[in-house]
GUZAKOL-31317 format. One record per residue: x, y, z of N, C-alpha, C, O in turn; residue in one letter. Coordinates in nm, 2 decimals. Example, Ala and Ser with C-alpha at 12.3 -4.5 7.8 and 13.67 -1.06 7.14 Angstrom:
# GUZAKOL-31317
SITE   n.xx   n.yy   n.zz  ca.xx  ca.yy  ca.zz   c.xx   c.yy   c.zz   o.xx   o.yy   o.zz r
SITE   1.32  -0.57   0.78   1.23  -0.45   0.78   1.32  -0.33   0.78   1.42  -0.33   0.85 A
SITE   1.28  -0.22   0.71   1.37  -0.11   0.71   1.29   0.00   0.79   1.34   0.11   0.80 S
//
This chain:
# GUZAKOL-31317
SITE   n.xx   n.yy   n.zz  ca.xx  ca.yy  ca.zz   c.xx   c.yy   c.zz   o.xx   o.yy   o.zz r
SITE  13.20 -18.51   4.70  13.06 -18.48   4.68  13.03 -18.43   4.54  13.11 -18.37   4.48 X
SITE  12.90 -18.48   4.49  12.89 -18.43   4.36  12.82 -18.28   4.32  12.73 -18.22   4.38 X
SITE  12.87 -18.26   4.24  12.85 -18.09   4.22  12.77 -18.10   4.13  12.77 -18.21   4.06 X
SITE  12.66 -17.98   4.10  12.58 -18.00   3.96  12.58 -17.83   3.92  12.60 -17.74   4.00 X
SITE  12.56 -17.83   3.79  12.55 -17.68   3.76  12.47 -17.67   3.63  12.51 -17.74   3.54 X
SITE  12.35 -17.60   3.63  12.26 -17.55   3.55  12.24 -17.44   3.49  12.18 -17.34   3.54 X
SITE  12.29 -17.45   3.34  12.32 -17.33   3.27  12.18 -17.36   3.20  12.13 -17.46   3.14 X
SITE  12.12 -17.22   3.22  11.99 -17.20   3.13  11.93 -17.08   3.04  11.99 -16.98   3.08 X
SITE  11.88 -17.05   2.98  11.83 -16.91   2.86  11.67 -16.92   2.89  11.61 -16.99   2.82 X
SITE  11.63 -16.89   2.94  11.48 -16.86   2.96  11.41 -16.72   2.87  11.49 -16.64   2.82 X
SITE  11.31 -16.70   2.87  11.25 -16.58   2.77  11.14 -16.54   2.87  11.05 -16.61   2.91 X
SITE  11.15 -16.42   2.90  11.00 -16.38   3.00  10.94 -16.31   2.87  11.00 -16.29   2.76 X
SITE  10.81 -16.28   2.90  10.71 -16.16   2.85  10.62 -16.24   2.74  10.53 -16.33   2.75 X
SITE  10.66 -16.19   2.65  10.57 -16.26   2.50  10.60 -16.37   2.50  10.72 -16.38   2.50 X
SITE  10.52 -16.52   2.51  10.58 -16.63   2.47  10.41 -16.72   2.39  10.29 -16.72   2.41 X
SITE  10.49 -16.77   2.29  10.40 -16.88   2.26  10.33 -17.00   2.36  10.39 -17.08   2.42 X
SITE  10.19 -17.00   2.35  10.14 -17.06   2.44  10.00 -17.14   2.44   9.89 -17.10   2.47 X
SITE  10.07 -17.27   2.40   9.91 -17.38   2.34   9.83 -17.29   2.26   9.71 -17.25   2.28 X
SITE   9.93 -17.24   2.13   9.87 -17.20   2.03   9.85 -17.06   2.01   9.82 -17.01   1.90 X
SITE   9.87 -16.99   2.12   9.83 -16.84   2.12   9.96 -16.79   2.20  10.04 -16.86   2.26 X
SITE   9.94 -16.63   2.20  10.10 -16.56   2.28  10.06 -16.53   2.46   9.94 -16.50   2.48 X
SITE  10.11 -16.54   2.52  10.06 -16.49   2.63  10.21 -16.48   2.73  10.30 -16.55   2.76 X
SITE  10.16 -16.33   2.77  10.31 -16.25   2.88  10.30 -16.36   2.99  10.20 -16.39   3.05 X
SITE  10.44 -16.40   3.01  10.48 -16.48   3.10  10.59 -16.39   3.21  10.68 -16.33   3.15 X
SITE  10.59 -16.38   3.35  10.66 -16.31   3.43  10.81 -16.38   3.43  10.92 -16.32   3.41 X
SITE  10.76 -16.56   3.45  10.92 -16.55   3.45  10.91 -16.70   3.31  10.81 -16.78   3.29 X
SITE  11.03 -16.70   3.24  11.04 -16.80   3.17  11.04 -16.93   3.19  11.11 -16.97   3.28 X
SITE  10.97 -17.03   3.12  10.93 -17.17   3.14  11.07 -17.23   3.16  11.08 -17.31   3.25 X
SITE  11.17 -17.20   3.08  11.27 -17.27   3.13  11.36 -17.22   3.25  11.44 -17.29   3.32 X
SITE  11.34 -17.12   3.25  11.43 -17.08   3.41  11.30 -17.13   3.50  11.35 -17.21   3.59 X
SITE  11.16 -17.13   3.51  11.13 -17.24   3.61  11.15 -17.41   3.63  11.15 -17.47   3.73 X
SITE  11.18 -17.45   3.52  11.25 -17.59   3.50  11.38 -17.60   3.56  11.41 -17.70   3.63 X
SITE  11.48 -17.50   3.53  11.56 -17.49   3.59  11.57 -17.50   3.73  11.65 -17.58   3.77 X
SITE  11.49 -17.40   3.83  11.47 -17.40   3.92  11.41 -17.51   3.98  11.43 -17.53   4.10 X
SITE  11.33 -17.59   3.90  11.29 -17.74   3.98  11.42 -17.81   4.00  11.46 -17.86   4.10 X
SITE  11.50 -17.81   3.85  11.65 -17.90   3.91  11.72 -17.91   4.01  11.76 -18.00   4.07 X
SITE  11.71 -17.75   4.02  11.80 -17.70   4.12  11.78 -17.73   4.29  11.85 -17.77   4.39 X
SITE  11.65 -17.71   4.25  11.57 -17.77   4.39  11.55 -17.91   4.39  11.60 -17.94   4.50 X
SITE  11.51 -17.99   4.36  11.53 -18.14   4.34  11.70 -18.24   4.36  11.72 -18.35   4.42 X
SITE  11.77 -18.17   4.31  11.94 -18.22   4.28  12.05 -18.14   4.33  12.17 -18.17   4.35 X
SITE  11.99 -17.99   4.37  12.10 -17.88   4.42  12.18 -17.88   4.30  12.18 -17.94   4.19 X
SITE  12.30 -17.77   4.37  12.35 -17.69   4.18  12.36 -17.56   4.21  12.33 -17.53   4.32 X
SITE  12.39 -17.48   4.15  12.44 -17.34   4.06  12.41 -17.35   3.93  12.46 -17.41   3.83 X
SITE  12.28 -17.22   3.96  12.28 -17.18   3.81  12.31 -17.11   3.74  12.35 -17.02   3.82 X
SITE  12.33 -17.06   3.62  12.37 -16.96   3.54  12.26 -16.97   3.42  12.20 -17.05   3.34 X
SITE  12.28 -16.81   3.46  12.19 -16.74   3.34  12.28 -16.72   3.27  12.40 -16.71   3.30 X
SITE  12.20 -16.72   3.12  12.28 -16.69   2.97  12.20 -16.55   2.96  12.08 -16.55   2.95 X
SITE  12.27 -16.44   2.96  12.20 -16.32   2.91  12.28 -16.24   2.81  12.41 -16.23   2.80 X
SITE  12.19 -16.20   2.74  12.28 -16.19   2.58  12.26 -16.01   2.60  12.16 -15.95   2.65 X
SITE  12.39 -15.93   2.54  12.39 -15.81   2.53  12.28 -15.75   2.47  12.20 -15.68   2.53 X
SITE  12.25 -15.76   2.35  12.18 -15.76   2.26  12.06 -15.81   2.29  12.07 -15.94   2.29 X
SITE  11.94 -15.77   2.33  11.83 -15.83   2.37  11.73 -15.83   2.28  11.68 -15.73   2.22 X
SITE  11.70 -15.97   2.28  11.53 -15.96   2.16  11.47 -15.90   2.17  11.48 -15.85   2.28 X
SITE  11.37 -15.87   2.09  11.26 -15.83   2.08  11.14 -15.84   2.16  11.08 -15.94   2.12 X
SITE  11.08 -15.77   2.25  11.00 -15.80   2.30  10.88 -15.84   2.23  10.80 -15.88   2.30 X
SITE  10.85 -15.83   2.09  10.74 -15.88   2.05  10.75 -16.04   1.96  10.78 -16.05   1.84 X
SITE  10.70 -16.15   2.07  10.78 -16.29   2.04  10.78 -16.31   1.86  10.87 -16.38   1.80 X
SITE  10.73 -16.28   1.82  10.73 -16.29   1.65  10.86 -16.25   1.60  10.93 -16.32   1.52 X
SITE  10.88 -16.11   1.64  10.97 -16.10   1.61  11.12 -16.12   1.67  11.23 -16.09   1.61 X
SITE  11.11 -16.16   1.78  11.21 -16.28   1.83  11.23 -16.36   1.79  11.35 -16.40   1.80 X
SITE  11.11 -16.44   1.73  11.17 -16.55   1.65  11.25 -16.52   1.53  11.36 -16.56   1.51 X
SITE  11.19 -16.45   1.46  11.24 -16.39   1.35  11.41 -16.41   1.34  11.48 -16.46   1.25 X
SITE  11.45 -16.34   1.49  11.56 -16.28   1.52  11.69 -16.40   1.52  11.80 -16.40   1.48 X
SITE  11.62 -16.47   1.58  11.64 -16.64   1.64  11.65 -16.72   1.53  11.72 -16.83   1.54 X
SITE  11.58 -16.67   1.40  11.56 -16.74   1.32  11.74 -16.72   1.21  11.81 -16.80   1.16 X
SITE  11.74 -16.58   1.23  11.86 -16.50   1.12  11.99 -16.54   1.21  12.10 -16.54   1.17 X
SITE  11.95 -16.57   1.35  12.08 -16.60   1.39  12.14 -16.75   1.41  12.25 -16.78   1.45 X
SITE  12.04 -16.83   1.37  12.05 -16.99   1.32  12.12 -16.97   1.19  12.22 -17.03   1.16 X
SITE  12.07 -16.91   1.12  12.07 -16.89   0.95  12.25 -16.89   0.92  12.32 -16.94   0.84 X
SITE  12.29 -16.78   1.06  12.41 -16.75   1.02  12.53 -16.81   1.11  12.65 -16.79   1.11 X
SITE  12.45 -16.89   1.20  12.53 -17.00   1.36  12.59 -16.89   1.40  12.72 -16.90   1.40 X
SITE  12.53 -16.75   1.45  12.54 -16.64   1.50  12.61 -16.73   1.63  12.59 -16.85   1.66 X
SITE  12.71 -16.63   1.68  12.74 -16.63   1.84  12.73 -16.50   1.92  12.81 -16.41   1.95 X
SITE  12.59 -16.54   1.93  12.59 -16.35   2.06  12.65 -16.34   2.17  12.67 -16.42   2.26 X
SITE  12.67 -16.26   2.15  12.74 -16.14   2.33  12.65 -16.18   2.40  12.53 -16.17   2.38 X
SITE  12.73 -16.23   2.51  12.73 -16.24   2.66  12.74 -16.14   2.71  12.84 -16.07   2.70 X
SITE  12.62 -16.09   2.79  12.67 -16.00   2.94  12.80 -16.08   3.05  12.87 -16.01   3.12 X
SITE  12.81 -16.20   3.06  12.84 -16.29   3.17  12.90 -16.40   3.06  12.86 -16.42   2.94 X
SITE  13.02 -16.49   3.12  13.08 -16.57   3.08  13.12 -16.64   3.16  13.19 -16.58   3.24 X
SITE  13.09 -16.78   3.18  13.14 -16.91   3.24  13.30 -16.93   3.25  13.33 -16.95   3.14 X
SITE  13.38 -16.94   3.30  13.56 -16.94   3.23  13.57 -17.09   3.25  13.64 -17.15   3.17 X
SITE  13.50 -17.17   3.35  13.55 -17.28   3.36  13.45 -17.37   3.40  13.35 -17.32   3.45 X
SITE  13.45 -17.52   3.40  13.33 -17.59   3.52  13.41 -17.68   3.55  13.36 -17.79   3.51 X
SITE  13.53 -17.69   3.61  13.61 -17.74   3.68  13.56 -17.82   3.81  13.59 -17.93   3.85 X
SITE  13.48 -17.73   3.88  13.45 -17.80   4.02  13.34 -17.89   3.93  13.33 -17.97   4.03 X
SITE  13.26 -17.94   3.85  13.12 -17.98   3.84  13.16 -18.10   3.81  13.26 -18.15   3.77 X
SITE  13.00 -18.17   3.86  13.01 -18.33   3.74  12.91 -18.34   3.68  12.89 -18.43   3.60 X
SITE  12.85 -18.27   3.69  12.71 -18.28   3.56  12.64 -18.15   3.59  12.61 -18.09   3.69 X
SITE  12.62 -18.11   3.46  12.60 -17.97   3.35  12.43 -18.03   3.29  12.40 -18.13   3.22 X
SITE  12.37 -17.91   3.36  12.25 -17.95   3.25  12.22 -17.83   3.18  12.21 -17.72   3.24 X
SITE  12.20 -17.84   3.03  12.19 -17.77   2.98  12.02 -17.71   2.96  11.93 -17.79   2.92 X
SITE  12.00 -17.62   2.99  11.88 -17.58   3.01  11.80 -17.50   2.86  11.90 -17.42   2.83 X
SITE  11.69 -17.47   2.76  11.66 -17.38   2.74  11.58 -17.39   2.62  11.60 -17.48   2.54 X
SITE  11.48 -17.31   2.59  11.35 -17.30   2.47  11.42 -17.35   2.35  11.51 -17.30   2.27 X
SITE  11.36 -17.43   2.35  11.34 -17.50   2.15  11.31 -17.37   2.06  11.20 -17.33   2.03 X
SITE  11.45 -17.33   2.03  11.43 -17.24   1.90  11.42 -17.26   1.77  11.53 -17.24   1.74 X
SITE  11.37 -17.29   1.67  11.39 -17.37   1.56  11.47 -17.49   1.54  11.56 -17.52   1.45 X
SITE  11.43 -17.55   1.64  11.48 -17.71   1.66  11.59 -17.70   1.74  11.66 -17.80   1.75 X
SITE  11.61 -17.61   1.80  11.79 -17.67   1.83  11.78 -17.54   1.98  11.68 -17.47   1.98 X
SITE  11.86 -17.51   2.08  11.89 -17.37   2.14  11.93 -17.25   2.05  11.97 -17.26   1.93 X
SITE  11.90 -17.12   2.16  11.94 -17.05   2.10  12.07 -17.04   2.12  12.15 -17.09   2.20 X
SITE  12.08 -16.95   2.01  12.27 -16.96   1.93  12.31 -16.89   2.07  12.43 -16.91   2.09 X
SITE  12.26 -16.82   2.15  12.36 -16.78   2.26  12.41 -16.83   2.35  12.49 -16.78   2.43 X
SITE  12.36 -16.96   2.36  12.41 -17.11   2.40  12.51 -17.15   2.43  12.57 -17.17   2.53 X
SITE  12.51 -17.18   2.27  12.60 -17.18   2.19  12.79 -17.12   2.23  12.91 -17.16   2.24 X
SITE  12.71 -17.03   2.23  12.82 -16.89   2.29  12.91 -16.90   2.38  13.01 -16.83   2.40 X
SITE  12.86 -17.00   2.46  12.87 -16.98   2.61  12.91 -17.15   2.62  12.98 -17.18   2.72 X
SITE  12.88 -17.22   2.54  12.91 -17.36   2.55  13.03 -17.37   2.48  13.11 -17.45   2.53 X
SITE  13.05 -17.33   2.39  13.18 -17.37   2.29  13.30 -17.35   2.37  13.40 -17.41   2.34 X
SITE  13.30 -17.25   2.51  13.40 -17.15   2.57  13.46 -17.29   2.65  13.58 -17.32   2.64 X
SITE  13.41 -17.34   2.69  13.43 -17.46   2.80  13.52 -17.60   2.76  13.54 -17.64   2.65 X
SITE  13.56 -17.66   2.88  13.65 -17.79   2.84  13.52 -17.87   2.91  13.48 -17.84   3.02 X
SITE  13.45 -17.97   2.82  13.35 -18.08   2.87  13.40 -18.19   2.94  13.32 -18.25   3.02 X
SITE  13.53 -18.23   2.92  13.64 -18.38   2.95  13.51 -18.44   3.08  13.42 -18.40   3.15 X
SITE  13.57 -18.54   3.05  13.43 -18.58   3.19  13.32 -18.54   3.25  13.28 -18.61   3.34 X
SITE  13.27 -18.46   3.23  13.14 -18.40   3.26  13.02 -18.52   3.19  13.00 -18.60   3.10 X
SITE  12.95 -18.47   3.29  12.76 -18.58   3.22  12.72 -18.48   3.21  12.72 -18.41   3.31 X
SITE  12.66 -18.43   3.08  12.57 -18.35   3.05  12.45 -18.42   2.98  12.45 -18.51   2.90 X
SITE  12.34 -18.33   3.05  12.20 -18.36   2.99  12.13 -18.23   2.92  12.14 -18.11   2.96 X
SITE  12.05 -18.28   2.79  11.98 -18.19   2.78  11.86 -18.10   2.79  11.79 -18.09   2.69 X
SITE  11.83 -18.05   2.87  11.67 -17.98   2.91  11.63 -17.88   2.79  11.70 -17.79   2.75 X
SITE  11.49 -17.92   2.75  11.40 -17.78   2.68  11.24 -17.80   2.70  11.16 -17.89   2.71 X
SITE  11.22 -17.63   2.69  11.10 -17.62   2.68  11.07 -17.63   2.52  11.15 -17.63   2.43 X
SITE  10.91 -17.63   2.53  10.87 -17.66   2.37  10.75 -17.68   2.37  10.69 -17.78   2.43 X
SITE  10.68 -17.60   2.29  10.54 -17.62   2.25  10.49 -17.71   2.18  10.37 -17.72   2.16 X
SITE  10.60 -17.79   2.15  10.56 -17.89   2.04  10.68 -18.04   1.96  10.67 -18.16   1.92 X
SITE  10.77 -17.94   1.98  10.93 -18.03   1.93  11.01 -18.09   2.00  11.12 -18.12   1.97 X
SITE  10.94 -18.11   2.11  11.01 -18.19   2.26  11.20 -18.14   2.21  11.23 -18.02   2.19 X
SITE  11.26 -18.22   2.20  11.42 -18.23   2.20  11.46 -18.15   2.13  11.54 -18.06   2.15 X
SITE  11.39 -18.17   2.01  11.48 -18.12   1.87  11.61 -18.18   1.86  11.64 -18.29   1.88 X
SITE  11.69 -18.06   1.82  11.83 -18.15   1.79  11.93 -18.13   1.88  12.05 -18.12   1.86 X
SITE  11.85 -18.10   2.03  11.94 -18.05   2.11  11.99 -18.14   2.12  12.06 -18.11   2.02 X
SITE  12.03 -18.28   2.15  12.14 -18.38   2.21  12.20 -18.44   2.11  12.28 -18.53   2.13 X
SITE  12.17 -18.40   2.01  12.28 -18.41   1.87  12.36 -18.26   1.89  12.47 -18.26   1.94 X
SITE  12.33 -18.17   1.86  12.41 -18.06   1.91  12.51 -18.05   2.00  12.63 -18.05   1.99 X
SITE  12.41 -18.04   2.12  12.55 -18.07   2.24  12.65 -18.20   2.21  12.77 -18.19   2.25 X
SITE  12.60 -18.29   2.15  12.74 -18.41   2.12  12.82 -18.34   2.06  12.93 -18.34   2.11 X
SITE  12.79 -18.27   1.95  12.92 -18.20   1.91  13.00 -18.11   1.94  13.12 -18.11   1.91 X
SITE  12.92 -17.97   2.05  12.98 -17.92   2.09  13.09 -17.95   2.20  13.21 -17.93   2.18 X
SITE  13.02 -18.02   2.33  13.05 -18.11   2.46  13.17 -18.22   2.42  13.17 -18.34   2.43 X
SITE  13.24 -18.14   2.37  13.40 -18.26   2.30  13.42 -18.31   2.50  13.44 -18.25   2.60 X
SITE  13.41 -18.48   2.47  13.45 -18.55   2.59  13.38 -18.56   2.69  13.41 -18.63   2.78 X
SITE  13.24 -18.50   2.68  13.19 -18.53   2.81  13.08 -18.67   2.73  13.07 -18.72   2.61 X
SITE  12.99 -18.70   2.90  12.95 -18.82   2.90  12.77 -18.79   2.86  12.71 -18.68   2.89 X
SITE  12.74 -18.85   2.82  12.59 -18.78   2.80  12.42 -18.87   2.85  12.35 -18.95   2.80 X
SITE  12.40 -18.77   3.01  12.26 -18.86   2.99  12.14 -18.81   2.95  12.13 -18.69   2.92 X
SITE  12.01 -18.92   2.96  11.94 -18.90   2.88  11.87 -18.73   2.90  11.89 -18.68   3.01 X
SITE  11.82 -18.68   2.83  11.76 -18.51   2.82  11.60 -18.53   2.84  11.55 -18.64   2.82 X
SITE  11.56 -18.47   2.86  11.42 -18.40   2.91  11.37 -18.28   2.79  11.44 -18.18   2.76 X
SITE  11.25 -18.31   2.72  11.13 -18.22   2.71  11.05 -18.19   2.84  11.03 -18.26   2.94 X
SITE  11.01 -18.06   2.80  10.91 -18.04   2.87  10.78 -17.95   2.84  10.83 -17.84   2.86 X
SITE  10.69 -17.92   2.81  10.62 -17.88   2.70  10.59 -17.75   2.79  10.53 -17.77   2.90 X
SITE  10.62 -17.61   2.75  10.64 -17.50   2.77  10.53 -17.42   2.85  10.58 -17.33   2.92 X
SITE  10.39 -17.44   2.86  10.27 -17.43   2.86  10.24 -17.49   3.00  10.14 -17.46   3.06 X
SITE  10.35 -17.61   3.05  10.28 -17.67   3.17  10.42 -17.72   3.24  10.43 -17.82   3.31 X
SITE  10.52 -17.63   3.21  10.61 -17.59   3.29  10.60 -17.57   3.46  10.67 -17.63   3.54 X
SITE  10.49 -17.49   3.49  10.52 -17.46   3.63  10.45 -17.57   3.72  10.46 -17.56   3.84 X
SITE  10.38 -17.70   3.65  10.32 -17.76   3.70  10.41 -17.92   3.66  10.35 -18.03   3.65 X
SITE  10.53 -17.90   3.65  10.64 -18.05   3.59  10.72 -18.03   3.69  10.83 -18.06   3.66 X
SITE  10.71 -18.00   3.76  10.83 -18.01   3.91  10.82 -18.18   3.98  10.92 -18.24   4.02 X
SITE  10.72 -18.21   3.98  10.74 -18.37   3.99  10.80 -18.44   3.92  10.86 -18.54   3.95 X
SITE  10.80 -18.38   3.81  10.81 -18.50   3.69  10.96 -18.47   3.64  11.01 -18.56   3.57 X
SITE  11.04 -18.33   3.66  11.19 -18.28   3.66  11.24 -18.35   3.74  11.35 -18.41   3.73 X
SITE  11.15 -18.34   3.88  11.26 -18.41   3.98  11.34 -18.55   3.97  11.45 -18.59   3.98 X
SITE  11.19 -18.64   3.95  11.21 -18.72   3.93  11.30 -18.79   3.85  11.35 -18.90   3.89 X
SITE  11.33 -18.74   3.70  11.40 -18.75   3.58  11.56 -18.72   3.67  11.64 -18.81   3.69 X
SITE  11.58 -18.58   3.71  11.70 -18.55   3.76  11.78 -18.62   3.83  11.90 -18.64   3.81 X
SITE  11.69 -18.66   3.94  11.77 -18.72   4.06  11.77 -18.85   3.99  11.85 -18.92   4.05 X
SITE  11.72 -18.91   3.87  11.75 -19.06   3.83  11.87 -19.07   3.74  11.96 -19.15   3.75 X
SITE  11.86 -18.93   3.61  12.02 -18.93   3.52  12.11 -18.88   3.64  12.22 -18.92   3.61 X
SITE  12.10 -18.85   3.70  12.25 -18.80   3.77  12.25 -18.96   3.87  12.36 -18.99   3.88 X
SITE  12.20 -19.02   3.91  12.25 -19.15   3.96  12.37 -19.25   3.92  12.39 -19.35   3.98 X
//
């Protein structure tokens, strides 16, 4: 039977939103996640970083921005050791200045990819992909890669048709 597992970084509270900020309860990408999940089944995993941003999204980015600058790898509360049982890994999470955030990162480098299908999922106000599926090629040494998902951040809770659909077709 095929196994799936969905690692994701979601942001609640302050988020950018069709142009303006507005407090969100739970993050656009842990709801995306959760359509996967429910659509394809899986185990998910939160990426939660010791060090927590800023609640004021500006200066999150900011934050997000110095730790691109420097290919920061933040602390994990929680670490993955292995994905041994899986066959496809979606990588889940907000378009930070083109790319995930570096705590991702953190958490992706840790892993053996060898056979695995990974795809990559993001929210985004505007930059659909960015350079996530250039990224993960580099990181993801050996795994197989299908196609990735935008999803525009703002109309998240209302793409569950349109996740499912995408999901259950790359994992085919």
């Amino acid at each position: 039977m095929v196994k799936n597992l969905i690692i994701y970084y979601s942001r609640k509270g302050q988020n950018y939103w069709n142009g303006s900020i507005k407090t969100i309860e739970k993050g656009n990408t842990e709801i995306v996640a959760e359509f996967i999940q429910n659509a394809v089944g899986g185990d998910l995993f939160e990426i939660e970083t010791v060090r927590e941003y800023d609640a004021d999204y500006y200066k999150c980015i900011d934050e997000a921005k110095d730790e691109l600058h420097v290919n920061e790898r933040t602390e994990l509360k929680k670490y993955l050791d292995n994905i041994d049982e899986y066959d496809n890994v979606f990588v889940c999470g907000p378009c930070w200045w083109g790319t995930y955030p570096m705590a991702m990162f953190t958490q992706l480098e840790r892993l053996d990819w060898s056979g695995k299908k990974v795809m990559a999922v993001m929210t985004h106000e505007g930059s659909g992909l960015g350079s996530s599926e250039r990224d993960l090629n580099k990181i993801c040494k050996g795994a197989i890669f299908g196609s990735g998902l935008a999803v525009h951040g703002a109309d998240s809770a209302g793409s569950e048709n349109k996740v499912a659909s995408w999901a259950k077709k790359v994992i085919a």
